[in-house]
N, C-alpha and C positions, 0 to 999 in steps of 0.2 A: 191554226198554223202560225198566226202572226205572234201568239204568247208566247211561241216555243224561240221566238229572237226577242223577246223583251226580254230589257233588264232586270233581275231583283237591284229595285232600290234601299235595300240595306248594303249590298256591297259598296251601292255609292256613297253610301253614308260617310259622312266626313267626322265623323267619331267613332271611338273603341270603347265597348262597355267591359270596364274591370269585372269581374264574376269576385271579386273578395268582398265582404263587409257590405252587401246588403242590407237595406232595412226597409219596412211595409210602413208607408204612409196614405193612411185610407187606403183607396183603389188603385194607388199605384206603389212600383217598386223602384225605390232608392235606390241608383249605386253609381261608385265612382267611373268616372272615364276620364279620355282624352282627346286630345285632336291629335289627328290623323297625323297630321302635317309637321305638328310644332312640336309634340307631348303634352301642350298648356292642359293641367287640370280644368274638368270641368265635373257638375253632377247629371246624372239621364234617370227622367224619371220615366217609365217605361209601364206602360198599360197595353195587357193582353187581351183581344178582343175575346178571343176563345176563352178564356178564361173567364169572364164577368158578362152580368146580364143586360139587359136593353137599356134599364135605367143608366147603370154605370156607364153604362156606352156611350149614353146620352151624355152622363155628367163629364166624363174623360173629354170628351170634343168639346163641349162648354170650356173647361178648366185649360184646354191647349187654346182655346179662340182668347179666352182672357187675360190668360200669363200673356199671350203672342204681343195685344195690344194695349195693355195697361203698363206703361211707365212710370217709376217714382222710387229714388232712392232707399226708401224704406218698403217696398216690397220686391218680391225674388227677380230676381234680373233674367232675362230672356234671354241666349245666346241663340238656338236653333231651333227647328223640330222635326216630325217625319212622321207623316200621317199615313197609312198604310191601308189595307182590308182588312188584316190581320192583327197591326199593332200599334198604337201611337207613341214618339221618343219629344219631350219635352227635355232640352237642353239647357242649363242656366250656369252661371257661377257655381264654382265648389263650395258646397254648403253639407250641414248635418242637420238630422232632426235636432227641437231644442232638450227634446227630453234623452237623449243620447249627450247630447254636451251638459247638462246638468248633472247627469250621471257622473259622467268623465270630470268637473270640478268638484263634485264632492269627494272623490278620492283623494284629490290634492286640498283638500281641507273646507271647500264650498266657496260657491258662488260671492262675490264680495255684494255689498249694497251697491260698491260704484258701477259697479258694471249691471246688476239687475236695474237699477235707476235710469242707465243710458237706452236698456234694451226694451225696459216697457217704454220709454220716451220714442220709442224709434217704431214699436206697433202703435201705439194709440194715433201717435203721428202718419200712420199709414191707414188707419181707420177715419181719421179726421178727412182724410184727402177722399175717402170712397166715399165718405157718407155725405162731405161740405162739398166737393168740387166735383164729384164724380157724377151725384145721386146716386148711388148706388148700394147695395147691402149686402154685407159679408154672408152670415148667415153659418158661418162655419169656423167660427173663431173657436180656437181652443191652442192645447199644447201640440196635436198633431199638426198645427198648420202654420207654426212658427219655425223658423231656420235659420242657423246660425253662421255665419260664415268663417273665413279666414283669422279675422279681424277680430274677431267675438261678436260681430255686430247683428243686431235682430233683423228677419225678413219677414214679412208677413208673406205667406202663400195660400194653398188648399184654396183655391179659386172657384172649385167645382160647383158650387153652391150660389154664387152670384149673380144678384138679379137689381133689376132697376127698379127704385122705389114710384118710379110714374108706371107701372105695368110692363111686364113684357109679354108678346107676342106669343112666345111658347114658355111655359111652365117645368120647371125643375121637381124633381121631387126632394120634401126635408131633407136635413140628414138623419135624423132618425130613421126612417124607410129602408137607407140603404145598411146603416149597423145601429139596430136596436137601444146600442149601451150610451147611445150618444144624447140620449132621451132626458137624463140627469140634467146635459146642459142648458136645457129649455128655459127660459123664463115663465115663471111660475103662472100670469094671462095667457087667454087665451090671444092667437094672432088677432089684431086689429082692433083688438078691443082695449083703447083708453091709451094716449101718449102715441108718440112719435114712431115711425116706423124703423128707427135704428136703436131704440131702447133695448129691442131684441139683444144686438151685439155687442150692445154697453154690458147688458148684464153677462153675457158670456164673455166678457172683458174681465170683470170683476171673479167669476172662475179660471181663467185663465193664472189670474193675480192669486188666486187661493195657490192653488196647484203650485204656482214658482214657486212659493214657500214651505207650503206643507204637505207637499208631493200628490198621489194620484188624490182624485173629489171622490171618498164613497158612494156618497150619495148629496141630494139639493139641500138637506136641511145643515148640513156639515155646514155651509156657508156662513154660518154663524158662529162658529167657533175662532175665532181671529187666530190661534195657533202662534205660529211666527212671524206674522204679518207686522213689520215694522210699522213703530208707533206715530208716527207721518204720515204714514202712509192707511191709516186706520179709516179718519172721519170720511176720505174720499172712497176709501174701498167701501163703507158700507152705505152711500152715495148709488154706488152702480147696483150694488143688492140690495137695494129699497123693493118692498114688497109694490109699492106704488111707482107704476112706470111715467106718472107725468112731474116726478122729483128725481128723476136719473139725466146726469147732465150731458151735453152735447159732448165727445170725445173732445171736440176743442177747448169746451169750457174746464173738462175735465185736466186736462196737462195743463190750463194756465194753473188751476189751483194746484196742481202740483210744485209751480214754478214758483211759488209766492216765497217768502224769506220762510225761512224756516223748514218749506216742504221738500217732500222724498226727492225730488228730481233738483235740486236747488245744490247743486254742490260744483266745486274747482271739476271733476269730471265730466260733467256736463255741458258746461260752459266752454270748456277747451274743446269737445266737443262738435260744440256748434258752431263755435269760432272756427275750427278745420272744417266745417261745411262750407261754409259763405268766406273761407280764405281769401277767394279769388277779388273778391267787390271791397275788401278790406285795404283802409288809406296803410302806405308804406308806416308812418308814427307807430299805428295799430298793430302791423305786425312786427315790428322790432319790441316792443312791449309784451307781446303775446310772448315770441320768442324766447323772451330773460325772464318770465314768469316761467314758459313749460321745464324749466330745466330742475324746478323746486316739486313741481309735482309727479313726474315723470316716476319717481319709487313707487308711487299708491296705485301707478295705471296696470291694465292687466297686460301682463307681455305682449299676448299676441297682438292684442290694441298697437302697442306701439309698432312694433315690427309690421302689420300691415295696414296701419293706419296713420301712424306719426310719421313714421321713416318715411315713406314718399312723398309728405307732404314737405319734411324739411330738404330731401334732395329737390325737388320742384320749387320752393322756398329761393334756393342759391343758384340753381341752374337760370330758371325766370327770373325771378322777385330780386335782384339785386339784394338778398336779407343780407348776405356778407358774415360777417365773423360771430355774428349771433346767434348763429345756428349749429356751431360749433361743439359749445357743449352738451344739448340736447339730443347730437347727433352721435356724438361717441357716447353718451348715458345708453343710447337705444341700441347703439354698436354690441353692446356687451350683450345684448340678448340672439345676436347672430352667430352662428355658425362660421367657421374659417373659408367656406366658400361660400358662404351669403356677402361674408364682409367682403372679399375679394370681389365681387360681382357689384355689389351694389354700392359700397364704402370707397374704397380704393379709386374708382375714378376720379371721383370727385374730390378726395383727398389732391392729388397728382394735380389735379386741375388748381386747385386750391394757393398752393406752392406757386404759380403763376403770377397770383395774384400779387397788385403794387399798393394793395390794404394794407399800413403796415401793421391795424387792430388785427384783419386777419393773421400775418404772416406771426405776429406773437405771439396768440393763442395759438397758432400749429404748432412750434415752435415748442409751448408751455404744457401742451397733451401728447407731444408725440409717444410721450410708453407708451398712450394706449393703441395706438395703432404700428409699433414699429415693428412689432414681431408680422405684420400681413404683409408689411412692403416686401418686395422681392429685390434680390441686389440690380437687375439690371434694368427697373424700376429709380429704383436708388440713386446710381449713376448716372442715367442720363436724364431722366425725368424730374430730379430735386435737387440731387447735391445742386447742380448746377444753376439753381433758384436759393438757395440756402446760403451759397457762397456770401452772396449779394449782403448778407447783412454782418460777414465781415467788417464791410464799408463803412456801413451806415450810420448817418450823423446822431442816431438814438440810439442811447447809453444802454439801454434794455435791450434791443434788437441785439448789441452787439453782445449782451452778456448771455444771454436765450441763445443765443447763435453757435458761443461756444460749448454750452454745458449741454446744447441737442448735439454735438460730435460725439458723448459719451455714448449714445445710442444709436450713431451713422457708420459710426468708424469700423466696425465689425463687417458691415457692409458694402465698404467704398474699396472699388480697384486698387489694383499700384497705382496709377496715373497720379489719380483722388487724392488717394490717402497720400503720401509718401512724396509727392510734390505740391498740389496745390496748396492740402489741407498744409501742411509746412510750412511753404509760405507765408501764408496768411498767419500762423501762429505766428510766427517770428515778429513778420511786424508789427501783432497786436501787444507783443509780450514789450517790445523796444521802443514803440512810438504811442502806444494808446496812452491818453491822459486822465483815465479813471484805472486808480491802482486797483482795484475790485475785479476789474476786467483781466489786468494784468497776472493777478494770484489765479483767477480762475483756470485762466491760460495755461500756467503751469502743471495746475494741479490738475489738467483734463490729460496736456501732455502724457503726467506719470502714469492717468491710468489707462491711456489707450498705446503704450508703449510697449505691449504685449503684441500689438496687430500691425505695427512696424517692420520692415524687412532689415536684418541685421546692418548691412551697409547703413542703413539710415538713420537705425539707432546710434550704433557710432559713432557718426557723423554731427548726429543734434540733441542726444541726450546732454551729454557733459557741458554742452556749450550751453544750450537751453537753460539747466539750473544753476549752471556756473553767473548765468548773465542777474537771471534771477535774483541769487545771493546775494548781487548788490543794487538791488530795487531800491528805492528812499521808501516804498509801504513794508512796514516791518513785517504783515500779513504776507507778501509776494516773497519777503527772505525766507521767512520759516517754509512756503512751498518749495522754495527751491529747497531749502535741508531735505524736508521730506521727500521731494523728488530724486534725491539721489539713496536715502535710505531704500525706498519703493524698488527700485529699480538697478541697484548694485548688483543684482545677479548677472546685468550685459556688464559690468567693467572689466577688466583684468586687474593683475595684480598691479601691475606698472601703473595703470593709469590711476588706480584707487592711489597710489602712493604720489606719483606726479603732479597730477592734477586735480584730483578730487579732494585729498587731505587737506593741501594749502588752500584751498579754496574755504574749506570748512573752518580752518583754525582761525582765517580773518572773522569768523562768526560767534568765538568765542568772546570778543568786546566789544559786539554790539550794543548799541542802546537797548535796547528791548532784551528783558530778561526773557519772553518767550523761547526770543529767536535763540539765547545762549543757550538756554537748558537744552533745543532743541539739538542747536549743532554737540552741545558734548556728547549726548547719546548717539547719534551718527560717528562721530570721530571715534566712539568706544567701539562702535562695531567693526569700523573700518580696519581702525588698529587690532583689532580681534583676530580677523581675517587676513591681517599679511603676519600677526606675531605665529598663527598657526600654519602658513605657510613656511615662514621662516625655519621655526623649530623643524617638521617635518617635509621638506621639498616635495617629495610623493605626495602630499596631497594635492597640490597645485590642480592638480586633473578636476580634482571633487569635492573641492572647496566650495564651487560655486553653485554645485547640486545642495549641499548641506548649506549654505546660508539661505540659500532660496527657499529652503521647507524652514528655516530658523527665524530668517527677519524678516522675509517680506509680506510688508504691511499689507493688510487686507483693505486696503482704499474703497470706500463704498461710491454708487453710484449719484448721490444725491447734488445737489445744487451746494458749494462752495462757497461763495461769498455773493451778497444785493450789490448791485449796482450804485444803492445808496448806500454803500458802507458796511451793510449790518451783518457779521457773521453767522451761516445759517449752520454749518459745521466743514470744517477745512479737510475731514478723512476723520472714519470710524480707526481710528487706530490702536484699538486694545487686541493687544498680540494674544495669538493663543497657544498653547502647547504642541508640538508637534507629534503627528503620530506615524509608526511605519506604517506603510500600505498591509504589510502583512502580521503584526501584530499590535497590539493596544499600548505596548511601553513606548514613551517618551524618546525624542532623540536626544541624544547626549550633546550637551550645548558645550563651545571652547571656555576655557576659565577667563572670567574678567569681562563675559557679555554679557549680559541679564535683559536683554530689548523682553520678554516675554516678563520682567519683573515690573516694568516700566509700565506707567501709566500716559497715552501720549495724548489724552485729550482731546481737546479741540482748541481752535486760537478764537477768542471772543475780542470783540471792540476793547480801544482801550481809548480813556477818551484824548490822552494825546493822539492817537492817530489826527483826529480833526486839526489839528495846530499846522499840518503840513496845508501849504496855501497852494492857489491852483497856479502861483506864478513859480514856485519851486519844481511842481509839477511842470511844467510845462517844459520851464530849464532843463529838468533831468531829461525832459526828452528830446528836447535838439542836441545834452550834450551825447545822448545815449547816438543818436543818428550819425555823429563823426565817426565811429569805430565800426559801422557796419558798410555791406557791401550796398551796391546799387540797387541786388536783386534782393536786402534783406536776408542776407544768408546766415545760417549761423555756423555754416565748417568752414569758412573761412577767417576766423578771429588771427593778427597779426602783434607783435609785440612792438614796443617803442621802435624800434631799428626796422619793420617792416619785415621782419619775418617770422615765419610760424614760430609758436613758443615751442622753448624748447623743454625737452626733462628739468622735471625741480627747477621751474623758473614761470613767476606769475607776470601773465598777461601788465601790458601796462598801457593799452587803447585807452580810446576815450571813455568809454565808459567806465572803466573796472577806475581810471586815474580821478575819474571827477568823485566815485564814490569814497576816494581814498582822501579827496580834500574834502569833503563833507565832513569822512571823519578825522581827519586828521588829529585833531586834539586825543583820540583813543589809537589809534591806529598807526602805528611808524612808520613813513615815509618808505622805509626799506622793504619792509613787507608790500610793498606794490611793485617798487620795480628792481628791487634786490637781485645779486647772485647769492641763488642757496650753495651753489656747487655741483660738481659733474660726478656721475659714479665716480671716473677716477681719482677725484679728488678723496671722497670717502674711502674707498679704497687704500688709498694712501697713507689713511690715519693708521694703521695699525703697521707691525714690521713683519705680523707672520706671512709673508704674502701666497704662502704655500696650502693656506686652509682655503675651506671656500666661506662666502658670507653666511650660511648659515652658524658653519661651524666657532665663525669670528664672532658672530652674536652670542652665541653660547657660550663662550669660553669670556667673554668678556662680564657677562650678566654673571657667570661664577666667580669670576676674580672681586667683583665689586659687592656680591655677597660678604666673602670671607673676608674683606675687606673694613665692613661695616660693621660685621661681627667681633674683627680684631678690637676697632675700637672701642666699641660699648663695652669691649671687659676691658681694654685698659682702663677706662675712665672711673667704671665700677673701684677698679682694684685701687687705683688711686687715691680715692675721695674716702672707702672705707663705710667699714658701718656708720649711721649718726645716732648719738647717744640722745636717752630723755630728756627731750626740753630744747636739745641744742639748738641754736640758729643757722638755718643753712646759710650760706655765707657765696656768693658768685663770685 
């Protein structure tokens, strides 16, 4: 009556056994599960009473008593179990047979040596501990009783068999008794007769080592055959296969010789390692050294190693261990073997947390790696979690922070809100472009400007393009002039026609008698285009609409993402600037370029050091930048620039502030005075030049470019017809 209200204890079982990918180890059956609870993988090894005989029965409750209470890192880890009338469920880490994972690497081309080297290091080291610490005897050492984890890392298991070398109580049967074929592994004495009571599992040690390499053991005399049994690994292999059991060494003597200079276990993989075992008792020196070593080795390790064996030792590293910015790059190497939600789950926090930091080695290094992590950030990650830490090295009194700070917007700015983008980040350019007193920083500034000008909201453009490279243009680093040129070629698709001609041309043409031939070749090719662009408005007014769709497939520069100029000077490249052909979306021919533009014939280089640059002192520097601060606003603004008279510039008339005026007495010896604060004239002054006043300007341009043709043409024949032919010999005469 009272069984018919007992529970089955399997429904309370706090595990799910998967029914896929089975596999038969000995007397029990392999297979995947879970918890109930969480989903956490685990493996259940599951023995059927009804199924197997007394002996096994026997052995199955040994093997669940031993797993239950034997701990130690290198043998299978215990999570649960469930002892039944019917059935026993041995619970542990998710693991596989080894001869299932040896399968599965030799499809992907075999097993490396580092990895067989750590994994016999990891049994012998668990037979050391049964036989030195335990007193106890395997008895069942082979390939069925090894398992593989996560990690790649070896378990010793197959417990069934285990007895105590002082006698036990009750008697096991062999494993041969329970499957015949196991008989091979025997050592070739009989039991007890001659040497030590664990020579037994030395020698079945030394089969085991056959088998990794040259798969299943025929038979006991094969053990002579060394096959592909690395050559290190020889003298001690046939150590364990000595026909004389009192010449087979202790499992622990055996891995010191392996450990010796030269031998199989003796490599950078093993020792990194061991080092992650005993991390925790290791002095801080130790592990910032370990650290800047693992990032060299980190290619030859086996993935999964890193992924479940490096990766949380280096998040536990920065979370505890104060390791800091050294962990950095070991930690995105390992990155690249994750998944888009492993990185998310496991990278990404700690990244976010990172950004906090007032390290400024860390915050450099984030700064200096963030490609590889920017595609995981999430924008609203971005914005509140970083920009807002990122800002900070706007600031900062280090030249490097402040240059990293800028050339990481290239990669934010896609990311960052209006708020972000469109005022702060703003900001902060402004004033780094006006008052920073490393010109490196300065050109950077611009040239990050032109290429995140695409993710700007039109009002803003507007508003801080023109001014931005206008200001530029008259940097004292001849590298900051040529960016602003280029900044306004990049990005002439937002001008109109007005402003390309008011403001942007005179800005350009003061750049034509620069010192620096860069900066002049540069501005002339800008000026060709510009001119390009209002001559073919001119001529055709109708196109005005679609001007600016055809310049923008014709000239705009394909600016690459990369770093711009060192902090120290050194040009690394200012913009990939080799124009390419344009093609329609819907066929392969060329667009038709306006006469007189050739930017796709041009070659635009890059701007290298020149060693005049260095001649500029940091006292000149410094000048240009308090004169630079008289002509800006409180808040650093750049759409508020004013003329001498305090009001906004007007059409066809150049700024004459503090800054555009101090660059104009720099140059004054190149530069006319007028061309700073001149009247060019008012439309209707130009207007005025002609008497038809009934055409419109297009038509005045044209009719005037025809008059001064035929005009040119009258005279070269009068002059011709004058001068006449010149006879043999004669002297031309002027």
């Amino acid at each position: 009556m009272w069984s018919f209200f007992a529970r089955d204890p399997i429904k309370d079982f706090n595990y799910e056994i998967l029914p896929e990918n089975q596999e038969k180890s000995g007397i029990w059956t392999l297979s995947r599960g879970k918890r109930k609870t969480t989903g956490e993988p685990v493996s259940v090894f599951l023995y059927e009473v009804s199924q197997g005989t007394e002996e096994q029965t026997q052995l199955a409750k040994a093997a669940f008593k031993r797993t239950k209470t034997l701990r130690h890192p290198n043998i299978l880890s215990y999570v649960d179990g469930l002892e039944t009338e019917k059935s026993l469920y041995i619970v542990t880490e998710p693991v596989t047979t080894l001869a299932a994972h040896l399968k599965l690497q030799a499809e992907k081309g075999g097993a490396s040596d580092l990895e067989v080297s750590w994994g016999l290091h990891q049994i012998v080291k668990a037979l050391s501990f049964l036989v030195n610490d335990c007193h106890l005897n395997h008895n069942n050492l082979g390939m069925w009783a090894v398992f593989v984890d996560r990690a790649g890392e070896w378990k010793l298991g197959g417990l069934d068999h285990v007895t105590s070398d002082q006698g036990d109580s009750t008697s096991l049967p062999p494993p041969k008794v329970i499957s015949p074929d196991l008989e091979r592994y025997d050592p070739p004495e009989s039991p007890g007769n001659g040497g030590d009571k664990w020579t037994g599992d030395v020698w079945r040690l030394g089969c085991l080592i056959w088998e990794v390499f040259n798969g299943s053991l025929p038979r006991a005399s094969s053990l002579r055959s060394l096959g592909k049994i690395p050559k290190q690994l020889v003298p001690h292999y046939c150590e364990l296969v000595g026909a004389n059991p009192k010449i087979r060494p202790n499992p622990a003597r055996f891995l010191l010789n392996c450990r010796s200079p030269g031998g199989f276990m003796n490599n950078s993989f093993v020792e990194s390692c061991l080092f992650l075992e005993e991390i925790q008792i290791k002095e801080p020196a130790e592990k910032q050294q370990f650290f800047q070593d693992l990032s060299e080795n980190l290619d030859s390790f086996p993935e999964d190693f890193c992924k479940h064996k490096v990766l949380p030792q280096l998040l536990t590293a920065f979370e505890f261990g104060n390791a800091g910015a050294v962990v950095l790059t070991p930690l995105f190497k390992v990155g690249k073997y994750l998944s888009a939600e492993e990185y998310q789950q496991k990278i990404i926090p700690v990244i976010v947390k990172m950004f906090s930091s007032t390290d400024r080695a860390m915050r450099i290094r984030l700064l200096q790696q963030m490609e590889q992590f920017i595609q995981y950030l999430n924008e609203a990650a971005v914005n509140s979690q970083i920009f807002p830490h990122v800002v900070h090295g706007f600031t900062d009194t280090n030249p490097a922070i402040r240059e990293q700070t800028v050339k990481s917007m290239l990669l934010l700015a896609p990311k960052l809100n209006e708020t972000n983008l469109n005022q702060e980040l703003m900001r902060h350019f402004a004033r780094l472009q006006a008052r920073d007193d490393q010109g490196p920083i300065r050109c950077n500034t611009t040239v990050c400007l032109g290429k995140i000008a695409p993710y700007l909201n039109a009002g803003m453009r507007q508003r801080v393009l023109i001014s931005a490279f206008s200001r530029a243009a008259k940097d004292l680093f001849p590298a900051s002039r040529a960016a602003g040129v280029l900044g306004f070629a990049a990005t002439h698709q937002y001008y109109s026609v007005a402003e390309s001609a008011n403001r942007i041309l005179p800005t350009l043409c003061t750049l034509t008698v620069d010192p620096d031939k860069n900066v002049r070749d540069q501005a002339f090719k800008a000026i060709k285009s510009f001119l390009s662009k209002l001559e073919t408005v001119s001529e055709d007014p109708s196109k005005l609409a679609e001007i600016g769709i055809m310049f923008l497939k014709a000239y705009l520069l394909p600016w690459t993402t990369k770093p711009i100029i060192s902090s120290a000077g050194i040009f690394v490249a200012i913009a990939n600037n080799t124009l390419y052909g344009v093609q329609s979306e819907t066929s392969n021919e060329e667009t038709v370029e306006p006469d007189g533009d050739r930017w796709d014939d041009e070659d635009w280089g890059s701007i290298e050091v020149n060693a005049g640059y260095s001649n500029y002192s940091s006292e000149a520097v410094k000048k240009q930048s308090s004169d630079w601060s008289s002509g800006w606003d409180a808040d650093d603004s750049w759409s508020n620039e004013k003329d001498a008279d305090g009001q906004a510039p007007k059409s066809g008339r150049l700024i004459s502030g503090g800054g555009i005026s101090f660059h104009c007495k720099l140059l004054n010896v190149i530069v006319p005075s007028r061309y700073c604060a001149g009247d060019w004239g008012t439309e209707e002054n130009w207007e005025s030049l002609d008497g038809d006043q009934g055409l419109s300007k297009a038509e005045l341009v044209k009719k005037k470019r025809e008059e001064r043709r035929k005009e040119l043409e009258a005279k070269r024949a009068e002059r011709k017809a004058a001068k006449g032919p010149l006879k043999l010999g004669a002297r031309k005469l002027d």
